[in-house]
C-alpha positions as CSV (number, residue, x, y, z in Angstrom):
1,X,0.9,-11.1,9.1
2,X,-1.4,-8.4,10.1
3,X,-5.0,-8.8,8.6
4,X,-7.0,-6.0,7.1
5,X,-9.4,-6.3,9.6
6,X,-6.5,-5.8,12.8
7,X,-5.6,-2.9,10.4
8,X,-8.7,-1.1,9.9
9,X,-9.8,-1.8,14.2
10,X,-6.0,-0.2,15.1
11,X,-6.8,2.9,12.3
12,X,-10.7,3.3,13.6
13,X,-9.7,3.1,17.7
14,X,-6.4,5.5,17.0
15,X,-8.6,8.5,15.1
16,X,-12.0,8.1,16.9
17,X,-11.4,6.4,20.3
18,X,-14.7,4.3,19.8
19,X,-16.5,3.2,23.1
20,X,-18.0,0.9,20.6
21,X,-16.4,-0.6,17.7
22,X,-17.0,-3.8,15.4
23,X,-15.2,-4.4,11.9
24,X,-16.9,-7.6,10.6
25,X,-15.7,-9.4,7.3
26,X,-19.1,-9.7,4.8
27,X,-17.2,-11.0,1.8
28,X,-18.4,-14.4,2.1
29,X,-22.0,-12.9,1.8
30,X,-21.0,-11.6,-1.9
31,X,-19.9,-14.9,-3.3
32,X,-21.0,-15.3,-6.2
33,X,-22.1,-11.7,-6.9
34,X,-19.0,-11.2,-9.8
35,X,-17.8,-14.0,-11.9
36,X,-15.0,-15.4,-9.8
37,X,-15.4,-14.3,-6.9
38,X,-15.5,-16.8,-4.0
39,X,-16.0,-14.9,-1.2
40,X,-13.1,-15.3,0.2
41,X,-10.5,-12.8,1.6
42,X,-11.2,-9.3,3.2
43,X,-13.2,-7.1,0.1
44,X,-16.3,-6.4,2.0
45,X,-15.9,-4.9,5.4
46,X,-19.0,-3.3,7.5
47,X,-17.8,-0.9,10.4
48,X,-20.1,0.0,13.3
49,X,-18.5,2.5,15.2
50,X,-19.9,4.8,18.8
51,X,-17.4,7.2,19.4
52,X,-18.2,10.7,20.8
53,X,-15.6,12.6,18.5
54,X,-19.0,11.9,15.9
55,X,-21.0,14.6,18.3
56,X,-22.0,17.4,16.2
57,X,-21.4,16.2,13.1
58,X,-23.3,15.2,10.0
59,X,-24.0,12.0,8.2
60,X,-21.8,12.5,5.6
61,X,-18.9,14.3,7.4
62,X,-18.6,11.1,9.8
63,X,-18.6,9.2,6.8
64,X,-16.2,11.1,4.9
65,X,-13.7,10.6,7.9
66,X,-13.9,7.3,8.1
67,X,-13.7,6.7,4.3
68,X,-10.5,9.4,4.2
69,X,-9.2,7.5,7.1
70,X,-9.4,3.8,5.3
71,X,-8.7,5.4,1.9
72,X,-5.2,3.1,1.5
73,X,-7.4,0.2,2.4
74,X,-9.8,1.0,-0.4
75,X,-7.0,1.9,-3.1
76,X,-5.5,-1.4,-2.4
77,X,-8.5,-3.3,-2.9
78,X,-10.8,-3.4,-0.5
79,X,-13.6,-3.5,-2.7
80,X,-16.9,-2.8,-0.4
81,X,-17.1,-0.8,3.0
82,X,-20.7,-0.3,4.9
83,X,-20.0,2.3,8.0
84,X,-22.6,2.8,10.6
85,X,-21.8,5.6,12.7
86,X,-23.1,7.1,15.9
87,X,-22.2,9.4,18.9
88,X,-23.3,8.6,22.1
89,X,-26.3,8.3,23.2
90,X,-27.5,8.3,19.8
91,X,-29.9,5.3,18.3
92,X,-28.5,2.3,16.7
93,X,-29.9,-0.8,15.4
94,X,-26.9,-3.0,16.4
């Protein structure tokens, strides 16, 4: 059985061809948060992503790509995603 993480790394490195890429599971950080919830399972997924196909474009348009990208994901349930985004060459904190 293919995971939702293998699914959203083989979705991420197809479209942007990331010479950086890191899809870490967070759900076990929001146990608690909602009655019932255990943090188990694959609902909050952070995505840090260098890929130079980001070059020239803005905040929000990189974001909108990868959320358009991993829409099925969210749809099906994938409650939470954080993306941090960056071309080359460009600042990151991670």
């Amino acid at each position: 059985m293919v995971t939702l993480l293998t699914r959203i790394e083989e979705k991420l490195t197809e479209a942007f061809a990331p010479e950086r890429l890191s899809v870490i599971n967070e759900s076990h950080l929001h146990a608690g948060h909602q009655p019932g919830f255990t943090g188990t399972g694959e609902t909050h997924i952070r995505v840090r992503i260098v890929s130079a196909k980001f070059a020239g474009m803005t905040r929000l348009a990189r974001h909108r790509a990868v959320t358009e990208l991993l829409k099925p994901e969210l749809d099906a349930g994938l409650h939470a995603l954080a993306v941090e985004l960056a071309a080359p060459g460009e600042a990151t904190s991670w």
